[in-house]
N, C-alpha and C positions, 0 to 999 in steps of 0.2 A: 504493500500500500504506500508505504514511504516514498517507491524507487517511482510509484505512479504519481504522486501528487509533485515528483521532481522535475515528471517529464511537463507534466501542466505546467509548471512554473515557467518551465523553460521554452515553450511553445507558444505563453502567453508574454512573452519576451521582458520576463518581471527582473530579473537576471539583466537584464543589460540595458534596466530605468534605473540611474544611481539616484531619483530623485524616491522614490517607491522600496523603501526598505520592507522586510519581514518584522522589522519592528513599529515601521511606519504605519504598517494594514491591521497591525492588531489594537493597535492605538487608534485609529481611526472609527474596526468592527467597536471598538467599547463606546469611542464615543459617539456613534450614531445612537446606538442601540440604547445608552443608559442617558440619552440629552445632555452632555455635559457640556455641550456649546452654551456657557455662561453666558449673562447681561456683562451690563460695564461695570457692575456693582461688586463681581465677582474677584478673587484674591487669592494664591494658591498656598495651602496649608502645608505644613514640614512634612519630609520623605514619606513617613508611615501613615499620611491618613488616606483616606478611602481614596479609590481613583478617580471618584466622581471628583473629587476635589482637585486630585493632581491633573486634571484635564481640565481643567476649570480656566477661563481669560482667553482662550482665540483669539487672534486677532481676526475682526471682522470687518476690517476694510476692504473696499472693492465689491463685499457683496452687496444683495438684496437684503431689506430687511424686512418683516411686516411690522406697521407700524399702524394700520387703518385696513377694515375693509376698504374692498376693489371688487370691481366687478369680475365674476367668472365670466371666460369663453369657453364654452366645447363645444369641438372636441379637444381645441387646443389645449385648455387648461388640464386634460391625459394624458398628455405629452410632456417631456423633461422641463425644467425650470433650470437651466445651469447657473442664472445669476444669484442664485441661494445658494448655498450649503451644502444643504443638503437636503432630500427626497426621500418619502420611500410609495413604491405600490405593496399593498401590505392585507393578502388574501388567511381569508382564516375559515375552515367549516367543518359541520359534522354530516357525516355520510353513516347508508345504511346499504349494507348487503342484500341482497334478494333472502337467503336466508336468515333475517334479521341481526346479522351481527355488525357491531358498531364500528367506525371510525371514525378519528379527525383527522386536520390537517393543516398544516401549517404554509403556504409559499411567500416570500417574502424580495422584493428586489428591492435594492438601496443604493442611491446614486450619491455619494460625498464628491465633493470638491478640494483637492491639495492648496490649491491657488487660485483667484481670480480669472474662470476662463481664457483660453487663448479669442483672440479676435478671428471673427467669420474669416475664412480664406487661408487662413496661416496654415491650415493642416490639407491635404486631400483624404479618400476612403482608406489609402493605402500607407500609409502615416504612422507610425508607432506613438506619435508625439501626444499627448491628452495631459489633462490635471484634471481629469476625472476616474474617479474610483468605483465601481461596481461591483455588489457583492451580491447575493445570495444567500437565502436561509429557505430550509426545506426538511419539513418535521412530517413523521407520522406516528400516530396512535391508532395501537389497535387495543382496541378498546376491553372485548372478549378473550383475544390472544395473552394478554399483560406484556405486551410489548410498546417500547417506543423506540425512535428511530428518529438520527438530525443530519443535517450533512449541512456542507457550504462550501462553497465557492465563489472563486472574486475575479477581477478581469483588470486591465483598464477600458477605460472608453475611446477605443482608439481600433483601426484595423481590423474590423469587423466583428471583434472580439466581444464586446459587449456594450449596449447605449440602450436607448430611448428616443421614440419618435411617436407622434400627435398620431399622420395619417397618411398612413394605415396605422392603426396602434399596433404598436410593437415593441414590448422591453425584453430583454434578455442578458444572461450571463452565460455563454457557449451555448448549449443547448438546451438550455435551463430558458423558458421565456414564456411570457403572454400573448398574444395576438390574438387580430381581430376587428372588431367594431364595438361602438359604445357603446352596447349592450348586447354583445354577444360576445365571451370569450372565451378561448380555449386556454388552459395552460397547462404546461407539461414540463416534469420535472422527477429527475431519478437517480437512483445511487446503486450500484451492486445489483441487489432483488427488489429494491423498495424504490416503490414509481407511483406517482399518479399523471391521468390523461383524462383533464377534465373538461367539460363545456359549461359555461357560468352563462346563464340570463336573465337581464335586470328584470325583477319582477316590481319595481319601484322608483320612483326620479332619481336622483341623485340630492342630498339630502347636506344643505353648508353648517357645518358647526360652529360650537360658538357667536358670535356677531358677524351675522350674514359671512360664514368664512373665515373668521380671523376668530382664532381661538388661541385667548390671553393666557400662559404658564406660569407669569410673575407680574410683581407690579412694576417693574423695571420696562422703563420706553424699550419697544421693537424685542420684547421676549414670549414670541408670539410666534404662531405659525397659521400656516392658509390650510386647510382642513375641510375635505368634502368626503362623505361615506356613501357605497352602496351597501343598503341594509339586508337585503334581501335579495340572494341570487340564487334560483334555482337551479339545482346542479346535478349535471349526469354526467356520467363515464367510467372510466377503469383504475384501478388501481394496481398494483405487482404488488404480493409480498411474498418473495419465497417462492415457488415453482408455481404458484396460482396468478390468473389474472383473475381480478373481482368485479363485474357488474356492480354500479353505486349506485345510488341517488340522493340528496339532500338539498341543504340551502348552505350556501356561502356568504361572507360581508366583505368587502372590501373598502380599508382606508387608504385615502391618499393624502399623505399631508407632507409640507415644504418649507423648511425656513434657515435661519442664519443663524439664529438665538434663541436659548428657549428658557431652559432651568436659571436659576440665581442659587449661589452658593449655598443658601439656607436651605436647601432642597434635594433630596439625596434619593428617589426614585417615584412611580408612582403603581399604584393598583389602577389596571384598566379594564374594563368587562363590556362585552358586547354578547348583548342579548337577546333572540328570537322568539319569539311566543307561539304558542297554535292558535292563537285568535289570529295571526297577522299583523300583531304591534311589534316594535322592538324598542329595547334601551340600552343605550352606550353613555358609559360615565366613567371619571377615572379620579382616581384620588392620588392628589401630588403632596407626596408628606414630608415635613420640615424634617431637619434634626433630630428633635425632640420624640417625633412619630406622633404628632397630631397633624390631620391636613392643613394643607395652607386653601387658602379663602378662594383663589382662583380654582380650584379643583368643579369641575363644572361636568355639564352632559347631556343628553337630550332624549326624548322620546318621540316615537314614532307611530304615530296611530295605525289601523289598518288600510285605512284613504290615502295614506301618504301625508298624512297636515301632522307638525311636528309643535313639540314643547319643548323649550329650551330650558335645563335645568341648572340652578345656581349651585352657590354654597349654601346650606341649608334647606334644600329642598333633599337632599337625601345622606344617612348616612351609613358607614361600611365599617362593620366589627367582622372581626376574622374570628370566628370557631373554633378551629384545629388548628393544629403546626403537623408539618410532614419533616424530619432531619433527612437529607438524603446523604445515603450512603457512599455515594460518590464524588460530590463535593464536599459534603460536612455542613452543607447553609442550610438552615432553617428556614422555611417558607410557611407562610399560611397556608391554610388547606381545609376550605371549606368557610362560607362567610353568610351574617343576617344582613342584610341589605333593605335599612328603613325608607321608602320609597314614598314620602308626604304627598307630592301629587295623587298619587293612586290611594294614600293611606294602608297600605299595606305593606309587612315583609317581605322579602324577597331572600329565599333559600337558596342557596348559589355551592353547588357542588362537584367537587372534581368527577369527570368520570373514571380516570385515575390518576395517582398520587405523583407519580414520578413522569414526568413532563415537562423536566429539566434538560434543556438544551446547553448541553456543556462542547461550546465550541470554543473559538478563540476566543469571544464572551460567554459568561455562562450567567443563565437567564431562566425563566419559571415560567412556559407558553402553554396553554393546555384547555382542551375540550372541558365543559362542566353541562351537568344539568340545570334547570331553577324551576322550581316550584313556588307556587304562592298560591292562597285561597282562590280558584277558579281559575285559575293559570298555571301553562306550564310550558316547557321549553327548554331551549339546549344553547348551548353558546360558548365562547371564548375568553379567554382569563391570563391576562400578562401581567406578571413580576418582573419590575428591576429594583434593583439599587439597595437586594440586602448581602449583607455576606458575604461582599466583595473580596473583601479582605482573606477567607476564606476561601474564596473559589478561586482566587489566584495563586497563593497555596495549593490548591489542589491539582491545577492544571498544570501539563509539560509546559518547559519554557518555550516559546515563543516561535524558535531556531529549530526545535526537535518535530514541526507539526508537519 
């Protein structure tokens, strides 16, 4: 496996970008993945604290920043944004067998930026040259099996290797990619035996969070990102695990969201849940917690009727107590696992359950991405549950250094 992911390297000509280290791409996977693109507020703390911190101050000259909603265009606005940051298309669902047995799934594309793009014209298709970074994340749960399953892969954006384009929509890292039309997608993505080949259909608009799109993470000017979901995608296709191809069917969500700056140093990760109902409503909310592990006041979310008309959820319209703790045995961090979810719009709990425990993606970041069910008096449904930002400290301890992957 090692001698394979050498020849990758070498093929994607990572080896002879002296700007693109193996130390560069892992520092980059954390800081996409845990927001530690600080405001201007931010300060970086001695050696030993957390890496949220030691990644903390960017310099953010040259980019984009959100500052204000803007008006969406699409299809364009499905297409890359390179004067930000950073990006991601960010696919999550649960699927069902023909013979009832469960899975999720995770696909995940992320466009970071090294440098303030090069200028139109400076590169052709055949160019090795980019300051764009593309990476890949690609998780399975099976759910009845007790299996899970991550992989990743990165590129640059150069040489055909891996980018992002409006129209035709089309993101990919090698052969890892999405295409299609704004409401039809295919994507396909696979490791060894574990594969999915899905088709996703909007069964709903496209849905702006936050303030028309611009969804605030601090109270720090421009720490904010442009944020649009689809809630509901009806999904068929195949899956690989092992010598089986699997007949599916389910619903998918897909976020997209873009910026330069988001967290402020007081902020060390956030609990985010995206939820489907069998009435046809959904709710997506996330909790951005201080320090301390109290949320911070920007921690916001929205709901989604079955018409498609939405309600935008503040701080204090809902709150999120964790249940259980899962330790996993392979990192050593500590995760919640399993949460009551006080839901004042509706006036009701919301029961939010892993469908299983271990759902930790231990890649060059290691992170807590995972299928759950939710139940509430007359409601019920299945969804999606992301962890960052505990245990850091921990999980990089636990993981090979950097040079061995």
């Amino acid at each position: 496996m090692r001698n394979k992911r050498h020849i990758r390297r070498a093929r994607n000509g990572l080896w002879q970008w002296p700007v693109l280290t193996m130390r560069h791409i892992t520092a980059l996977l954390l800081l996409v993945l845990m927001t530690t693109a600080c405001g201007d507020d931010s300060t970086q703390d001695s050696a030993d604290s957390s890496a949220l911190t030691a990644l903390s101050n960017p310099d953010t000259a040259g980019y984009a920043r959100a500052y204000a909603p803007r008006d969406f265009t699409f299809p364009a606005d499905d297409g890359p944004h390179p004067d930000f940051k950073t990006e991601w298309w960010y696919w999550t669902g649960n699927l069902t067998a023909e013979d009832g047995r469960r899975f999720g799934y995770q696909f995940t594309i992320f466009r970071n930026a090294l440098a303030p793009d090069l200028p139109p014209g400076n590169a052709d298709s055949a160019d090795w040259r980019s300051r764009q970074l593309y990476f890949a994340h690609f998780a399975l749960s099976d759910i009845d099996g007790g299996r899970f399953h991550a992989f990743e892969r990165f590129s640059r954006g150069a040489a055909g290797l891996a980018g992002a384009q409006a129209t035709p929509f089309h993101v990919w890292v090698e052969d890892w990619q999405a295409n299609g039309t704004p409401d039809s997608v295919r994507i396909v993505a696979g490791e060894n035996s574990i594969g999915i080949d899905l088709t996703l259909i909007a069964a709903k608009e496209r849905v702006l969070q936050g303030d028309r799109g611009l969804s605030r993470k601090s109270a720090a000017a421009g720490n904010a990102s442009y944020y649009y979901s689809r809630t509901r995608l009806t999904t068929r296709g195949t899956l690989r695990s092992g010598s089986e191809t699997i007949d599916v069917t389910g619903l998918s969500w897909l976020d997209r969201e873009g910026s330069t700056s988001v967290l402020s140093r007081q902020q060390t990760g956030w609990d985010w849940f995206s939820l489907q109902f069998d009435d046809g409503s959904e709710v997506m909310l996330y909790q951005l917690r201080l320090e301390g592990g109290e949320a911070d006041t920007t921690s916001s979310g929205i709901i989604v009727t079955p018409d498609g008309s939405t309600r935008r959820l503040a701080y204090g319209d809902f709150e999120i107590r964790a249940r259980e703790e899962w330790t996993s045995p392979h990192s050593g961090i500590t995760w919640p696992s399993g949460w009551d979810i006080t839901l004042r719009p509706w006036d009701t709990v919301l029961r939010v359950t892993p469908l299983q425990r271990d759902q930790e993606l231990r890649l060059a970041v290691t992170y807590w991405e995972g299928a759950v069910e939710v139940t509430a008096p007359g409601r019920r449904g299945r969804g999606y549950v992301e962890l960052t930002g505990y245990g850091l400290r921990s999980a990089q301890k636990a993981r090979p250094a950097p040079s061995t992957r």
